[in-house]
C-alpha positions, 0 to 999 in steps of 0.5 A: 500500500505504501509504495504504491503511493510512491514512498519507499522506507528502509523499515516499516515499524508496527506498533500491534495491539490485539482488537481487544486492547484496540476497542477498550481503548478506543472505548475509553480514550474517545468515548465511543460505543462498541459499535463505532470503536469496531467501525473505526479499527474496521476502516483501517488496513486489517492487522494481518495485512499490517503484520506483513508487511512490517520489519518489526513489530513492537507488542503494544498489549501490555503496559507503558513501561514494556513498551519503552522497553522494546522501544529502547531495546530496538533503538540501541541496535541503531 
């Protein structure tokens, strides 16, 4: 999809949450219903297609500080 619009990366990072993390916190951070948290992860490419696309994937299902863990843990290979 992204080259198809021209643009060329050396990589391409995925920050994954499951569809469940996603809605709860779509429900909570923006206050929607059910119904339009799915309609708005729905409107976005599906995550498997996501997934394969992506040089790497940082698993975004637990907790803040484990995110800034992988986060620093990738930079430094840098």
């Amino acid at each position: 999809m992204l080259e198809k619009q021209g643009l060329k990366f050396d990589e391409i990072w995925l920050v994954y949450a499951d569809e469940e993390k996603q809605l709860s916190r779509l429900i909570k951070r923006d206050k929607l219903d059910m119904k339009s948290a799915l309609n708005r992860i729905r409107a976005q490419m599906p995550m498997t297609e996501k997934l394969k696309v992506a040089n790497v994937i940082i698993d975004n299902n637990r907790g803040i500080d484990e995110l800034k863990n992988q986060i620093m843990r990738l930079l430094n290979r840098y």
